[in-house]
N, C-alpha and C positions, 0 to 999 in steps of 0.2 A: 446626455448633453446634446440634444436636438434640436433644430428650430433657432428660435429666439430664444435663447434662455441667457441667464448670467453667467452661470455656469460653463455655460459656452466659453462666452466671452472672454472671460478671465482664463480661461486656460491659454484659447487662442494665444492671445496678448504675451501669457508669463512664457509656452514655450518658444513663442517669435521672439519675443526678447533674449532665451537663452540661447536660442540658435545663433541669434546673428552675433550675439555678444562671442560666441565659442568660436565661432567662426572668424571674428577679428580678432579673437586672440591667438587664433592659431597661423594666422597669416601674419601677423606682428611677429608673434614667438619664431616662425619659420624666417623670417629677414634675420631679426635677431643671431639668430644661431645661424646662418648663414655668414652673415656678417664676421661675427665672428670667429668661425673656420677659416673664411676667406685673410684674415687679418693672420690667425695660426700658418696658413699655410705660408702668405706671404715674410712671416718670420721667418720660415723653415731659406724660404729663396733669398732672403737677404742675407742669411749666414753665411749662405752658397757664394754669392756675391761679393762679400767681406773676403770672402778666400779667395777669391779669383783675384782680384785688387792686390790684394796682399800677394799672391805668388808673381804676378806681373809689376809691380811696384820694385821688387828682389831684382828684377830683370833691366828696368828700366837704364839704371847705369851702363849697362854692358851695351846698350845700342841697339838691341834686339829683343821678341818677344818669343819665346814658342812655350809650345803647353804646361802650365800647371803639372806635375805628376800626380799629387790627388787634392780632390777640393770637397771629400769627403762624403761621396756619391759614387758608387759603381757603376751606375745605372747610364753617369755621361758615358762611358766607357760599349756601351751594348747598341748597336745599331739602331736607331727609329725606335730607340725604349722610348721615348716622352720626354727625357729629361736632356737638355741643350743647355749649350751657351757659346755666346758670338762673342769674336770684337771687331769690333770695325771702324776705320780712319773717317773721322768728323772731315767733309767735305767732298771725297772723292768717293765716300762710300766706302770704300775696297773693304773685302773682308779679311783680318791681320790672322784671325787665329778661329779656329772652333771647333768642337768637342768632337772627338771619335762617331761620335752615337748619330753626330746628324748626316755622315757619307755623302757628302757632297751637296744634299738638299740647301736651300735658302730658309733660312728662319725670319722670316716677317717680324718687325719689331716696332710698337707702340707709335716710334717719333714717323713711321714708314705710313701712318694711318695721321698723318697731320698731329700728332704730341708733339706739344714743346718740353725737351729733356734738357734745363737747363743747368751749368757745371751746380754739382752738389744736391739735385736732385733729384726726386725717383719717380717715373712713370711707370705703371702699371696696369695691364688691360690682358684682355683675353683675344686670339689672334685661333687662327687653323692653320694648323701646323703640318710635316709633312708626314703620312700617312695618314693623310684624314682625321686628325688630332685635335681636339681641343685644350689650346695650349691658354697657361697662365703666365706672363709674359712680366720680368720686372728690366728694366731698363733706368742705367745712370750713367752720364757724362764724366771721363778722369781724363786731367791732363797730367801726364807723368813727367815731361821735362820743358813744361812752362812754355813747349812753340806747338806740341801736337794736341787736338784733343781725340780723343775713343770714344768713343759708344760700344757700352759692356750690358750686356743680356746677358740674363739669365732663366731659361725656360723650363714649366713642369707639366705635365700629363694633370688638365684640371678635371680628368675623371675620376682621379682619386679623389675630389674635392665634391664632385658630383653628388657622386655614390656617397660619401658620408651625410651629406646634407640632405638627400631623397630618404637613406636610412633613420632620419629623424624624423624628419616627414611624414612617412607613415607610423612611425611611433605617436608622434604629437596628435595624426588624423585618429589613430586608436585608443589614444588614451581619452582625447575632448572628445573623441564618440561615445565614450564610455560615462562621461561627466556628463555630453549632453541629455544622455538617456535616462542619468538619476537625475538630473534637474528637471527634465517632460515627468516623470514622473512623482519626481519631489511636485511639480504645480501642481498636479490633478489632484495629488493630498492635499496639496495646501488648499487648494478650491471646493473640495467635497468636506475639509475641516472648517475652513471659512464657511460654508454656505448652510453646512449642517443645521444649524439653529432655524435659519430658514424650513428647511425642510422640517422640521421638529415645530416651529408654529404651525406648519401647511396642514400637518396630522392634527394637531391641537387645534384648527379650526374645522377640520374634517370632525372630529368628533363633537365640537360645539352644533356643527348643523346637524349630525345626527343624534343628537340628545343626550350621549354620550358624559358628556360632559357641560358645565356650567360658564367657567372661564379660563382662561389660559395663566399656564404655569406661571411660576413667578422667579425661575431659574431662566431668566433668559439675557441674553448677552446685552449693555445698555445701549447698543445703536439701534434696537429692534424692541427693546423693553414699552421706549413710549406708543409704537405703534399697538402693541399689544393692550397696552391701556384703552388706547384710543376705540378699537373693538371691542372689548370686555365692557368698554361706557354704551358704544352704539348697539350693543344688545341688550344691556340695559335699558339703554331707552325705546328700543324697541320692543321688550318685553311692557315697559310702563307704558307705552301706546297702546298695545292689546289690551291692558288692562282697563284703560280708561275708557277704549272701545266697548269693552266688555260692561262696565259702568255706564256707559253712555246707553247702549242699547235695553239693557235691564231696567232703566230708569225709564224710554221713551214707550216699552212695552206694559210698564206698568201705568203710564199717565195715558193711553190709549186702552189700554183692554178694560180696566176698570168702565171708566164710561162706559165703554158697549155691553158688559157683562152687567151693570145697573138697567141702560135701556131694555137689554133681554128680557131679565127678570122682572121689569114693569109689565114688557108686551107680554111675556107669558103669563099674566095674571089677569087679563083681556081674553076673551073667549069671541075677536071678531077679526072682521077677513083685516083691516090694518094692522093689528097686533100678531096677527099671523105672517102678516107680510113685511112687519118690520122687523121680525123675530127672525127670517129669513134671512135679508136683506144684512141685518147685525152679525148673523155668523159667515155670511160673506165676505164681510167688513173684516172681521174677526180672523178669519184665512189669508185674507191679503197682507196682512195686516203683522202676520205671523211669519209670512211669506217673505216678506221684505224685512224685516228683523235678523232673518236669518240671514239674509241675502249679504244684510252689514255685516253682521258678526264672522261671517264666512271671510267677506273684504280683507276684513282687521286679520283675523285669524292666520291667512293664509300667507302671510307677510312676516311671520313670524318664527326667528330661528332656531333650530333645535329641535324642534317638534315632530316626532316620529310616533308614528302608531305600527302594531304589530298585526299583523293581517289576520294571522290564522285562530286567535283567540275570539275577534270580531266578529270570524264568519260563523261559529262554531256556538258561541251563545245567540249568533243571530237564527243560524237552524233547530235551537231548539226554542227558544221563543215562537219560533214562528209553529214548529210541530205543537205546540200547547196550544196558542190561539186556532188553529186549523185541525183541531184535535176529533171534532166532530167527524171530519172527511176522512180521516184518515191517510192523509198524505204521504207521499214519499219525497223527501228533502235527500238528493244524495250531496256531498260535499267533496271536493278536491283539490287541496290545498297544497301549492308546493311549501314544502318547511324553508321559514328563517325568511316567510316575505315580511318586508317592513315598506309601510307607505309612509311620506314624507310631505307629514299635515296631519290634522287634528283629528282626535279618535271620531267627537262627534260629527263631523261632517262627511266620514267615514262609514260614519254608522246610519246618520242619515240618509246617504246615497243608498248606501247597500239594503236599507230597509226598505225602502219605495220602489227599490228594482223587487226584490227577495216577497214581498206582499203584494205587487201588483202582480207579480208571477204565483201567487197560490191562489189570487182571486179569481184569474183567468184559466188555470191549469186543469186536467181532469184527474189528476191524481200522482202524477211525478212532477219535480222541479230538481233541477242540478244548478249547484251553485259552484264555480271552480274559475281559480288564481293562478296566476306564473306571473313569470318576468318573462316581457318580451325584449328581445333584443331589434334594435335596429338596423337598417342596412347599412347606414352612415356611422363607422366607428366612433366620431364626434358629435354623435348625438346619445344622451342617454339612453336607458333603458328604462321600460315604464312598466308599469303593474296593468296587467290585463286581467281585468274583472269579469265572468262574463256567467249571465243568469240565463237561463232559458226554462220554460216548460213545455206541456205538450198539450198544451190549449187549441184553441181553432188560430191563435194565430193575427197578422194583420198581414193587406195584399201591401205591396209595393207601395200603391199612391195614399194610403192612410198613414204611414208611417210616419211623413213628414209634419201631417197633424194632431199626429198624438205626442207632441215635444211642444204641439204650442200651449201657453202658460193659460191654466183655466180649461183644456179643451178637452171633453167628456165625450169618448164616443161610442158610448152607453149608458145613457142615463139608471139605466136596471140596477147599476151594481154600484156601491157606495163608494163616495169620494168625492173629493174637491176637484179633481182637474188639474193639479199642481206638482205630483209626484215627479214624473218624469221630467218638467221643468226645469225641477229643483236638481236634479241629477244634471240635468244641458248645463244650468246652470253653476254647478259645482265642479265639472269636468274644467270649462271653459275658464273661470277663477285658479284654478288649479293648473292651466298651459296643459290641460288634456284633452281626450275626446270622449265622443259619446253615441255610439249607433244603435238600429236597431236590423234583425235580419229575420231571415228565417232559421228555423231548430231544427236539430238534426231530432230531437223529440216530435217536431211534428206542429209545433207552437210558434211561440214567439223568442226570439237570441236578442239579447242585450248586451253591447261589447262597452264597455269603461274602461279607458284607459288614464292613469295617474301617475304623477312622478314617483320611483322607488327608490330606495337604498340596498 
């Protein structure tokens, strides 16, 4: 999942979505449950509260207040344990009573931070308490005999509040770590399940352009069904293109060759210098003629998908063909083929090429020719790799500045030895249709090197 891909994308997306979803649910859940302790705890201080009232309510008649004996906490009882409580006379402030536990310190209380604690009810906040404490603070207004009012606190250590609330905290961050991780990895199934079919047409047209195959399955999921269709028609009709190409040119070779193959046969029944010369001139006619016939059908051809030829059976009948026609000299054709090359285009224009390289190399040769295939690789990982053809024999050879005129179409640069002039043409030609190339060099035999390169599989 690199690049640009879909693939990409959609994972991106489904685990941003899980993330952020987990992560606001764990910062809702954590108020939540905070919330809630806070509410538990503040129960716990109101019951506290309820008993303070209550033991000072007992008292109220008698004209004075002093402490509660218990309000069902040890803890007020322990010096700077966390746990307090005040009262204090509404207006003068003065402090009337307060717990063992706070030894003289001030307890800071809510109405002391701008709260309004009005009679009946309850302010509640969190203050710093003395030894460096963070206290949870509940505070309510009583008047006990209808002329005085109090302010009654009640204070608790909200570390114990702290601490349970961070102990959830990390349980919530490890359990939604734990969800988030199957959810990152629930997407990437679900994307590589989702996307599969895709990749399962990608092969399925991998092997329609390798011949492999004809057209694409018919198990395919229906939001990709019609595109499949839609391919399986346009290789259709690109097959019925070739084919009417292939009609088209059959037909124009036949209303052209006949004429000329009737004028030959007139002029070779003349025994003078014009019937000589039109006898000539007709199979000139007759070469170009054939020349550019191919030239279409190569067109047509090479435009068409699926179509793979297999290398090493081509070169293999073409070396002995060629050892039977050159059978006189006694040649030596060596061959070296790497196994399992396939070229990517039609046998005959394969066989073409390689016949006009493979016979202009024993016409010129003094007795060895080496014919040998690979796959070259290229520098740029993004560029295919091509079939490297490469003919040589150990002829006299061409210098440098003939080379480039022995690719021109018609160019004989020896009249002595039979041919049209076309061979190697037809190879520039068929390289260049084909997005290959076409050189010529010198041979490590001593001759002439022919390099063709072709698109492979």
């Amino acid at each position: 999942m690199t690049g640009n891909s879909l693939a990409r994308r959609f994972f991106l997306l489904a685990a941003l979505w899980s993330l952020v979803s987990l992560a606001v649910a764990g910062f809702v859940l954590i108020a939540v449950y905070r919330d809630f302790v806070e509410r538990s705890f503040d129960d716990r201080l109101a019951v506290r509260m309820k008993t303070l009232v209550a033991g000072l309510a007992d008292q109220a008649d008698v004209g004075g207040f002093r402490a509660p004996a218990d309000l069902g906490e040890a803890r007020f009882d322990v010096p700077l344990s966390g746990w307090y409580w005040v009262v204090r006379r509404v207006g003068d402030e003065r402090i009337v009573l307060a717990s063992p536990s706070l030894t003289g310190e001030i307890l800071r209380l809510p109405s002391d931070d701008g709260a309004t604690v009005a009679r009946g009810r309850v302010a509640v906040a969190y203050v710093d308490g003395p030894d460096l404490q963070h206290l949870r603070v509940l505070e309510r207004t009583v008047d006990f005999d209808g002329t005085n009012e109090f302010r009654l606190a009640v204070a608790a250590d909200a570390g114990e509040l702290d601490r349970d609330v961070a102990g959830f905290r990390w349980r919530a961050i490890a359990v939604l770590g734990l969800v988030g991780f199957g959810s990152v990895a629930s997407a990437l199934f679900q994307v590589r399940l989702a996307l599969a079919p895709l990749e399962r047409m990608r092969r399925a047209l991998a092997r329609i352009r390798t011949g492999e195959a004809a057209r694409f399955d018919d198990d395919l999921p229906n939001e990709i069904a019609p595109l499949a269709h839609e391919l399986d028609a346009l290789v259709d009709a690109n097959r019925e293109a070739m084919e009417r190409a292939r009609t088209h040119v059959g037909n124009l070779a036949h209303a052209l060759k006949t004429p000329l193959a009737v004028l030959v046969n007139e002029a070779r029944g003349l025994d003078t210098p014009l019937a000589r010369h039109v006898v000539e001139q007709a199979d000139l006619m007759s070469g170009h003629v054939q020349h550019h016939l191919d030239r279409a059908r190569l067109a047509a051809q090479r435009r068409v998908i699926g179509v793979v030829t297999e290398v090493e059976p081509v070169i293999e009948r073409m070396a002995r063909a060629m050892r039977r026609i050159h059978a006189d000299r006694d040649l030596t054709i060596d061959v070296a083929v790497a196994p399992g090359l396939r070229f990517r285009g039609e046998r005959e224009d394969f066989e073409e090429a390689l016949g006009n390289l493979v016979d202009n190399a024993c016409k010129w040769c003094r007795g060895r020719v080496a014919i040998s295939a690979e796959i070259e690789e290229a520098a740029d990982r993004a560029v295919a790799p091509r079939l490297l053809l490469v003919v040589e024999d150990d002829g006299p050879g061409l210098p440098p500045e003939a080379r480039a005129k022995a690719l021109e179409r018609g160019r004989r640069l020896d009249e002595t030895v039979p041919g049209s002039g076309l061979g190697l043409s037809i190879v520039v030609e068929t390289a260049r249709l084909y997005g290959g190339s076409f050189e010529l060099g010198a041979s490590r035999l001593g001759g002439l090197e022919c390099r063709l390169r072709l698109p492979a599989l």
